[in-house]
C-alpha positions in Angstrom: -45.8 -63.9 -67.2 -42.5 -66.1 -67.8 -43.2 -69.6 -68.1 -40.3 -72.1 -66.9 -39.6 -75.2 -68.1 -37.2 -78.4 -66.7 -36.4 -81.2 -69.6 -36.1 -85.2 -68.4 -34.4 -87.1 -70.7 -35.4 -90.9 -71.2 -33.7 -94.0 -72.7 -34.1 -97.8 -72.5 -33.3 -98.2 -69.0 -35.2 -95.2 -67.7 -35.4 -91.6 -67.0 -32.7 -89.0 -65.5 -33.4 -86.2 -62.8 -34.7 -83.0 -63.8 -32.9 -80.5 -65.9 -32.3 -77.1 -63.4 -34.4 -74.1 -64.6 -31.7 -72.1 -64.5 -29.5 -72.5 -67.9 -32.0 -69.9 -70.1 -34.7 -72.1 -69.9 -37.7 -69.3 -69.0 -39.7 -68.2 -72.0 -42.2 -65.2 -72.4 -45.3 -65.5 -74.0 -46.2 -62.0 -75.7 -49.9 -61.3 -75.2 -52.0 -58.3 -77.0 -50.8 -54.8 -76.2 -52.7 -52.8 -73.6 -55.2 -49.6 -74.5 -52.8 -46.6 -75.3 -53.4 -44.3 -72.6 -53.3 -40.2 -71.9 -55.1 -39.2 -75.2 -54.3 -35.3 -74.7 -55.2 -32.6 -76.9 -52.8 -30.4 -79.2 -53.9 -27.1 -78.6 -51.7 -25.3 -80.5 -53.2 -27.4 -83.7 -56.7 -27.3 -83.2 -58.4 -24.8 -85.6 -62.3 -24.7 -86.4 -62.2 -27.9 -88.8 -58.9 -29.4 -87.3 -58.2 -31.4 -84.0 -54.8 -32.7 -83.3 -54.0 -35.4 -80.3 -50.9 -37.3 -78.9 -51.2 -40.5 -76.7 -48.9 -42.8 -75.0 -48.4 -46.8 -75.0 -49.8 -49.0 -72.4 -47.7 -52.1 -71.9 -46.6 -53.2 -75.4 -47.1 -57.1 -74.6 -43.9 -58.2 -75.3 -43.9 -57.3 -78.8 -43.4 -53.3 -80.8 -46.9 -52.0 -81.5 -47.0 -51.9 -85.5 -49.9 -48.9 -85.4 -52.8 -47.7 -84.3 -56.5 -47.3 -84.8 -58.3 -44.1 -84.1 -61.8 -43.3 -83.4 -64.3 -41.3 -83.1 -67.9 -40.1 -81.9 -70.3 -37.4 -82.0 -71.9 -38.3 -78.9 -74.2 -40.9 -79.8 -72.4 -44.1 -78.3 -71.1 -45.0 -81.9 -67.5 -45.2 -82.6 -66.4 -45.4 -86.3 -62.9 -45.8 -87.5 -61.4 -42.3 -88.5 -58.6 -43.3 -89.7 -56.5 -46.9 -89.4 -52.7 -48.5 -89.4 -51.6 -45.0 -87.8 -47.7 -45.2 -86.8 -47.2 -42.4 -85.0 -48.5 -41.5 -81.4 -50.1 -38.5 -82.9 -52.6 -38.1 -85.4 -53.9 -35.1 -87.0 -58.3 -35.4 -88.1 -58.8 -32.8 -90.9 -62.3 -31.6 -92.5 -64.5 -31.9 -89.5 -67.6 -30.2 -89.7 -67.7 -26.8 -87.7 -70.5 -27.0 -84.6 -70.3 -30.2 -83.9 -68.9 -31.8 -81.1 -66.1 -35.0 -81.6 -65.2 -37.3 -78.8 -61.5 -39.4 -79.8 -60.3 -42.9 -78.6 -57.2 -44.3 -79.5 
């Protein structure tokens, strides 16, 4: 949200009117990214110890995202980092165990 700003300058007799907001006074304030969203799948890399997965930005903040943070669970509730300071929108998990079932969040 763009905050706007007026200036009054002040001297030994007083104060002058109100500067107009409009001569590139409005600033942003960036704020935290959102959550990436659309985790998909990448079928055509998924093998029996191999899953593969794109995802798009949410609202940056106001700022580039630098990278990511993936994790994962095997349906217990528990999320652990898989792997950190990702910089693509894509990421690759190698040696998982075959049988077992892995739930991704970006």
């Amino acid at each position: 949200m763009p905050i706007y700003a007026k200036i009054v300058a002040a001297n030994l007799i007083g104060e002058s009117d109100q500067s107009s907001e409009g001569t590139g006074s409005q600033v942003f304030v960036p704020v935290v990214p959102e959550a990436p969203i659309s985790l998909q799948p990448t079928p055509s890399e998924i093998t029996k110890t191999q899953a593969s997965f794109t995802w798009s930005d949410g609202a940056n903040g106001g700022k580039p995202i630098l990278d990511y943070l993936v994790l994962y669970d095997q349906g217990m509730g528990v999320w652990r980092v898989l792997a950190d300071e990702v910089v693509y929108r894509k990421y690759v998990a190698t040696g998982l165990t075959q049988g077992l079932t892995y739930y991704f969040k970006v």
